[in-house]
C-alpha positions in Angstrom: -13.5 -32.2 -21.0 -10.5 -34.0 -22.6 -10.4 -37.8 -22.1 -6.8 -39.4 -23.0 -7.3 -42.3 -25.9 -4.9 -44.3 -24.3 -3.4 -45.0 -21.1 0.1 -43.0 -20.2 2.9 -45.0 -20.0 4.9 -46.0 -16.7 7.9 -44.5 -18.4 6.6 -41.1 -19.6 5.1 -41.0 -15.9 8.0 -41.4 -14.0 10.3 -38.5 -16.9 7.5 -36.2 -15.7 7.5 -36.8 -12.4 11.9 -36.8 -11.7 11.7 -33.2 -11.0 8.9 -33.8 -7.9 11.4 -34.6 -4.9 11.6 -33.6 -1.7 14.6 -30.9 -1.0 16.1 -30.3 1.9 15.0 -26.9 3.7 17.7 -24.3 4.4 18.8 -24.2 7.9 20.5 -21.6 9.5 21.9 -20.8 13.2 20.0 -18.3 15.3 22.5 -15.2 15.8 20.5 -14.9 19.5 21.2 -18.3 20.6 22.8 -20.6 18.3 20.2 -23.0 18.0 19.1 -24.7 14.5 16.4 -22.6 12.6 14.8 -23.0 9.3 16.0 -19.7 6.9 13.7 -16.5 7.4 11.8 -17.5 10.3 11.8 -16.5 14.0 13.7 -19.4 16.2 11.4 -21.2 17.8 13.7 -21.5 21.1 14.4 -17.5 21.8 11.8 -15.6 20.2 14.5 -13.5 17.8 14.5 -12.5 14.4 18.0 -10.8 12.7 19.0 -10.2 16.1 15.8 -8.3 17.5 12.8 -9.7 19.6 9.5 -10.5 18.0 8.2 -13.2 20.0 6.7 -13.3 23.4 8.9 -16.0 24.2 11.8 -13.5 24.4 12.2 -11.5 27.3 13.3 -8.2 25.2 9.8 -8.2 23.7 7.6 -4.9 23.0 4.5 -5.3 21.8 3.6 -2.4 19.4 0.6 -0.3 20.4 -2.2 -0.2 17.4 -2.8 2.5 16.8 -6.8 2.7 15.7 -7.4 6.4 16.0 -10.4 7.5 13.9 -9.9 10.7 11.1 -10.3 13.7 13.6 -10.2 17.0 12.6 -6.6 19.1 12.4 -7.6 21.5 15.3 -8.4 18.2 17.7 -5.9 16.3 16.7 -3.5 19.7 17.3 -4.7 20.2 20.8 -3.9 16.5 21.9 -0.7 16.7 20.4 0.6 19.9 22.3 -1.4 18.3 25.7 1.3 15.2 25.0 3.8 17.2 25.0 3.0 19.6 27.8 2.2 17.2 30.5 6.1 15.4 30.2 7.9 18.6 30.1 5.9 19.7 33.5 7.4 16.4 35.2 10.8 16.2 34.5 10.6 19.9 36.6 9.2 18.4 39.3 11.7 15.8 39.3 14.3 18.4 38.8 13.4 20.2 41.5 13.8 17.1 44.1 17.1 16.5 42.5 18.1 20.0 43.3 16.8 19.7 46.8 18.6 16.0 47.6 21.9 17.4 46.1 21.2 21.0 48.5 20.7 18.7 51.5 23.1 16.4 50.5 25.7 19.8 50.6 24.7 20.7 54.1 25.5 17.7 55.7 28.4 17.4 54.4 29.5 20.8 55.1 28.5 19.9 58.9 
């Protein structure tokens, strides 16, 4: 290991070390709320991030589902697609059908 010969002068210390100062950090205002925030961070008051909710702390918040499903084969993974799909489709006809039957009744007593 190198060990200096002599000992570095104040001067030569202080030219190296002009450039270590402490900068101010770039502020900006939340777009959500207005409050003060540092630049490229989620504010710490409302819990939004270029306009959207990431935090709990806002009340918009979704938390995204992970998902963690293992490799299944084409023919599994097929037949839980098309059971997704089925089993919405079969509701919204149910629920069609009580609309249909609210606005019939509806009709009637209004035609009375």
């Amino acid at each position: 290991m190198a060990v200096p010969k002599k000992r570095t002068g104040a001067r030569k210390q202080a030219t190296r070390r002009s450039h270590w100062k402490a900068i101010k950090p770039a502020t900006t205002k939340c777009t959500h709320c207005g409050a003060t925030v540092l630049a490229h961070t989620v504010c710490t008051e409302c819990g939004y991030y270029k306009g959207k909710a990431v935090s709990i702390k806002s009340a918009d918040y979704v938390a995204e589902e992970v998902k963690s499903e293992k490799k299944t084969s084409t023919k599994k993974a097929t037949k839980k697609a098309e059971a997704k799909v089925e089993t919405p489709v079969e509701e919204t006809k149910v629920e069609e059908t009580k609309t249909e039957e609210v606005k019939a009744e509806s009709e009637e007593k209004t035609e009375e």
